[in-house]
N, C-alpha and C positions, 0 to 999 in steps of 0.2 A: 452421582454427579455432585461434587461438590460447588457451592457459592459461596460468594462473600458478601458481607451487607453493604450498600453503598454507601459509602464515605465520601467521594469526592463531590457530591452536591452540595460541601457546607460553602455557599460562593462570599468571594470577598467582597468587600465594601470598595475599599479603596483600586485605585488604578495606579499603577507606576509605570512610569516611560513605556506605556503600551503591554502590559501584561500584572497580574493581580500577585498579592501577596499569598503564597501559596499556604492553601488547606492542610494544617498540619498531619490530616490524615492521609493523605494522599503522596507524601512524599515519603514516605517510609520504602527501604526498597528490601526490608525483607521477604524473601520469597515466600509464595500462598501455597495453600495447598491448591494449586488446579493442575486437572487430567484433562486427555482427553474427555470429553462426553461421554456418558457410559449409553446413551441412544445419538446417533447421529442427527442433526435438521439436516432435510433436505428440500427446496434448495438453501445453501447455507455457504455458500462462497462469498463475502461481500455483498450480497444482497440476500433480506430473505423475499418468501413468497407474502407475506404483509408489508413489504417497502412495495415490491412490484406492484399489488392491488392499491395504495395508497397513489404512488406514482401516476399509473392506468387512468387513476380517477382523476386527478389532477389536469394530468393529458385533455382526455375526453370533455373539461370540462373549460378548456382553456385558461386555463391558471399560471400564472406564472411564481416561478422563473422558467417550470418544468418545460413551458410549451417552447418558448425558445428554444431551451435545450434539446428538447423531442426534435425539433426543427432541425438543430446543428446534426446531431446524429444522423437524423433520416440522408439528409443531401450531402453527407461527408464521405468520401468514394468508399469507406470500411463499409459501407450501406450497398452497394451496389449489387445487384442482383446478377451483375454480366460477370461479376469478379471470377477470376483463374485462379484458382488453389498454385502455387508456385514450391510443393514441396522438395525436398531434397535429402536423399541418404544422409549424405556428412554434412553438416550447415559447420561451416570452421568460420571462427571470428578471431581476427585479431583484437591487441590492441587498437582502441576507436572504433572495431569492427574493420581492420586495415589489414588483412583481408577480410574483405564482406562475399562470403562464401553462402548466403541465406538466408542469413542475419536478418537483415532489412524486411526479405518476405516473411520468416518465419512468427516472427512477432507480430508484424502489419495483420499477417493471415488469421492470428490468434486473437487482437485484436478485433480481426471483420466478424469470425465466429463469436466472438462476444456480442459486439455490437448488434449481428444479427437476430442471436436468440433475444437478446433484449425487445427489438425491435415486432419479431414476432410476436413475446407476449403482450406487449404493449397496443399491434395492431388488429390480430389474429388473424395476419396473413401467413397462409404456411410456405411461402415462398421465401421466406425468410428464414422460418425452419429447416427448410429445405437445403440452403444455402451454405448456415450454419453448419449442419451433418455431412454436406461435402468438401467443404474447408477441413472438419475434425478428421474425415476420413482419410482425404489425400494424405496429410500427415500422419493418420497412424499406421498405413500399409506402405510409408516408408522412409521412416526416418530413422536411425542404426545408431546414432552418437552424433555429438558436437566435441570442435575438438579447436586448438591454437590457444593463444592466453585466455581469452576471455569467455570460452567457452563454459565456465561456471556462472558468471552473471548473465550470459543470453540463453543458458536454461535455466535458473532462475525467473528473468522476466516475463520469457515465452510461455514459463511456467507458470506464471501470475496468472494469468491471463486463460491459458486451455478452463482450468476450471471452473471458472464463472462460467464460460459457455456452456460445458460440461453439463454443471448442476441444472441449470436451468432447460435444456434441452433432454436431458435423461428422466428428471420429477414431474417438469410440467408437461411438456411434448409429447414424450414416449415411445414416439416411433422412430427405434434408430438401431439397428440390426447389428451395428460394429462398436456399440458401447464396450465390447469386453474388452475387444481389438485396442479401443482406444485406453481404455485404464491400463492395459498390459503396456503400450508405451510408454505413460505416464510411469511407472512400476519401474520397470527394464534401460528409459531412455532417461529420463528426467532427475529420476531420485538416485541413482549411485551417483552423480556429479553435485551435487547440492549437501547430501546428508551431512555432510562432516563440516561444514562450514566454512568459514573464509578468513583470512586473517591479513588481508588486503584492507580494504579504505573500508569502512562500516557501512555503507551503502550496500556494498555485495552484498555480506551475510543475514541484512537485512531483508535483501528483496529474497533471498533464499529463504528465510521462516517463510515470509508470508507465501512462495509456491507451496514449500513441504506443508505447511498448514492447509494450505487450499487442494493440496492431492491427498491428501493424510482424510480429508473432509470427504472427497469423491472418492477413495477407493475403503473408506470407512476404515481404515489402517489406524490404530490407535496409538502405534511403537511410532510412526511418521510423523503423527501431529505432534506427541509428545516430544519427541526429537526438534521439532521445528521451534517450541515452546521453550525447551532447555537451552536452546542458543539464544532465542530473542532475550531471555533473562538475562542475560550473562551481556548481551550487546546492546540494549537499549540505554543501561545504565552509564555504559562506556560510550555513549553516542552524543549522549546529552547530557551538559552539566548542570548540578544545582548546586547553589554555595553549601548546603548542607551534606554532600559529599567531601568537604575539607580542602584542603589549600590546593589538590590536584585531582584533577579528575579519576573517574573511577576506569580500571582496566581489566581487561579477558585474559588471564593469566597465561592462556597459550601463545599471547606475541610476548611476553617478555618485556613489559615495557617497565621498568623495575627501576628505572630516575627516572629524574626533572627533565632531564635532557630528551632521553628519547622519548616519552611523553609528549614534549614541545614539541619535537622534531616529526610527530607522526599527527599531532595535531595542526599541522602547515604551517607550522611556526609560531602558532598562539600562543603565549605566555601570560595574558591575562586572562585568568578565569572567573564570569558572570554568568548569573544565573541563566540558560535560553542558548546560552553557545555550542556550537555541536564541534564534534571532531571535523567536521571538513567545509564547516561555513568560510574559510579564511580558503581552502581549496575554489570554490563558488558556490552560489545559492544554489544553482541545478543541481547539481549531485546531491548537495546536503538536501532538498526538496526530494532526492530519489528516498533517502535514507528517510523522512519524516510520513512519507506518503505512508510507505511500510509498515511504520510504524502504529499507524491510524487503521491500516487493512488489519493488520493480525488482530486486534482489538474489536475491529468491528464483528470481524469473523466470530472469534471468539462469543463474542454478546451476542450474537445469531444462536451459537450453539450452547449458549443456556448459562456461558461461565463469564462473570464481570472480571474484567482485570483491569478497569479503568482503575481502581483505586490504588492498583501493584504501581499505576503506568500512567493512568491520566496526567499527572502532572508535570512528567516532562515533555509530553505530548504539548501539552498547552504552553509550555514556559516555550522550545523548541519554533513553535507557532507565530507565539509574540514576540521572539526577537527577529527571527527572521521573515518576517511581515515589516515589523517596524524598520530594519534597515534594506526591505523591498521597495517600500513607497518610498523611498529617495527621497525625503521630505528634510533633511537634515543633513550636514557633513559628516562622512565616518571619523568618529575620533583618532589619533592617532597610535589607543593602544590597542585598537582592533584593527587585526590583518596590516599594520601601519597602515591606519588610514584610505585602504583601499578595497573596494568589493567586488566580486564581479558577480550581479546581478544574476536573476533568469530564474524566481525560484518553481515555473510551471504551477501546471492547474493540480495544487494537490492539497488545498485547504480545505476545500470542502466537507470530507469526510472526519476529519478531527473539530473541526469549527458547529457542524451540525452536533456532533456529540457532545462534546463540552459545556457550550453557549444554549445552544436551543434544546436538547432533552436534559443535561444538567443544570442549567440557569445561570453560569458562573457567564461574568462579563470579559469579553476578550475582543477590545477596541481598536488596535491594528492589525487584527485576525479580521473581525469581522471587515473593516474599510477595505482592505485588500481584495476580502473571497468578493463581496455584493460588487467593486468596482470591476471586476472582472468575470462576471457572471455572462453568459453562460460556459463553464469552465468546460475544455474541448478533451482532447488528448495528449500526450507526450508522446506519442508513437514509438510506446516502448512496453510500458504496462501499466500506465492510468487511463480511463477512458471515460467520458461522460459522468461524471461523480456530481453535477448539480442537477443532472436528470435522475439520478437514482437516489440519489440520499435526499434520504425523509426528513422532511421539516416541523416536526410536530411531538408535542411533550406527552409522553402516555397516560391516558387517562386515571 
């Protein structure tokens, strides 16, 4: 297994319009050497099994913010113990999910299995286990393909999301008789639609590492995760701009984007480039919030399973955070040579996990990151593939 030393804890001094002068080490985008893990953690999906005992305690001892959040979880129907599994052979989604052929359950469902297994080890009720394993199960004795436009980003998402439950219900639980059943879907249904990545808006191939990374993790597939890892490389950079990338952003050679023109053109028309701007902030903040969450999962994962790539990645992570924090709180007019002047808000609960890493286990200050996550705590779902990220992410600096 190889690691790298941590470099992105040298934190700045100074603060600019809500985000710091970047750690010169940290902005390097030459590639590292990381592999897969040569031993798997389990569980090791976005959460490890030391967030969850840390979490537990917290719970148990009424702390906040956890306890809220524990609260929001418990009573949010993904919690419901009466919930119907709503599997489907073919789940087809259009564009917007226009046809919504399962769409809508097949994520929600994946979703309740996560939530549930969380909930289980949190309460040590196994009715929640229990729950969990017939959610996974309805879905893996029958689901054959997804198919229409977007059948690549809704297994992608749905993909996000099986393997947290996955993990946690297969390491810590144990008792689940169709664990094979379900990795074979995950195998068969999930990863031929994902593997090769997407050359659509950056959000897709985005939420794709972070499934192949989180199946790659539960079927212990080393060619998966690696794969999932070789595209984030090549798409995070292209995702997010720093001025040290040069007068134009940086691109994934397979769309061709070889001018100024079509560069602008696939950027939504942005032609001024600052440090913090993503390819599809001027599209709206939700999508580009799909594309940043992503970005903070494959990392987290990653530092689960033994390999730092904050320092490949932290800092567009962070830069990414603080601008689109900073033009979230509306607290200012958008200038006129961003998006002309116009934003459409909405950026979702997905600060969380980039803001815990950066700010509170790294120390670096991030002041329209932080005003945004604490004013909107306890952060809920997107009912797509984020879920409860202020009940689970750890707030505390390792000893």
């Amino acid at each position: 297994m190889r690691k790298q030393p941590l470099v992105l804890a040298a934190a700045c001094a100074a603060l600019v319009t809500g985000t710091l002068s970047s750690p010169a080490a940290a902005s390097s985008d030459a590639p590292a050497a990381v592999d897969a893990p040569a031993t798997f953690t389990h569980p090791g999906v976005g959460v490890s099994r030391a967030q969850l005992d840390f979490v537990k305690a917290k719970v148990q001892a009424g702390a906040q913010p956890w306890t809220n959040a524990f609260n929001q979880a418990k009573s949010s129907a993904y919690a419901s113990l009466s919930r119907t599994p709503k599997p489907r052979s073919v789940v087809e989604c259009g564009p917007y999910s226009n046809p919504n052929y399962g769409c809508t359950d097949e994520r929600e469902d994946a979703i309740a299995a996560y939530t549930d297994a969380l909930l289980w080890y949190l309460t040590g009720n196994t009715a929640y286990a229990q729950k969990s394993i017939q959610l996974m199960d309805a879905w893996s004795a029958t689901i054959t393909d997804h198919t229409n436009s977007n059948a690549p980003l809704q297994t992608a998402w749905s993909g996000s999301s099986w393997p947290k439950a996955a993990e946690i219900i297969k390491y810590l639980y144990g008792n689940w008789p169709n664990s094979g059943r379900f990795a074979t879907m995950l195998r068969n249904v999930y990863v031929p639609k994902i593997i090769n990545g997407s050359n659509s808006n950056g959000n897709w191939e985005l939420s794709m590492t972070e499934a192949l990374q989180g199946i790659g993790v539960f079927l212990e597939d080393k060619t998966v995760y690696d794969k999932a890892i070789s595209l984030y490389r090549l798409r995070v950079p292209a995702y997010v701009y720093l001025e040290s990338d040069g007068a134009l952003p940086k691109t994934v050679p397979s769309q061709n984007l070889n001018t100024r023109d079509k560069i602008v053109g696939y950027w939504q028309g942005q032609g001024t480039f600052v440090t913090g701007v993503t390819q599809e902030t001027c599209r709206d903040l939700t999508h580009t919030g799909y594309g940043i969450s992503s970005i903070s999962h494959v990392l987290e994962t990653a530092r689960i399973q033994g390999i730092d790539m904050y320092p490949e990645f932290g800092e567009r992570l962070r830069q990414a955070l603080g601008f689109q924090s900073r033009w979230e709180r509306n607290l200012e007019p958008v200038p006129s040579w961003l998006c002309n002047g116009t934003l459409n808000r909405g950026l979702g609960p997905i600060t969380e996990v980039g803001y815990n890493a950066l700010h509170t286990r790294l120390g670096i200050a991030m002041a329209n990151t932080q005003a945004l996550t604490e004013s909107r705590r306890p952060a809920g779902s997107n009912n797509l593939f984020v879920a409860w990220e202020t009940l689970t992410t750890q707030r505390t600096r390792p000893s």
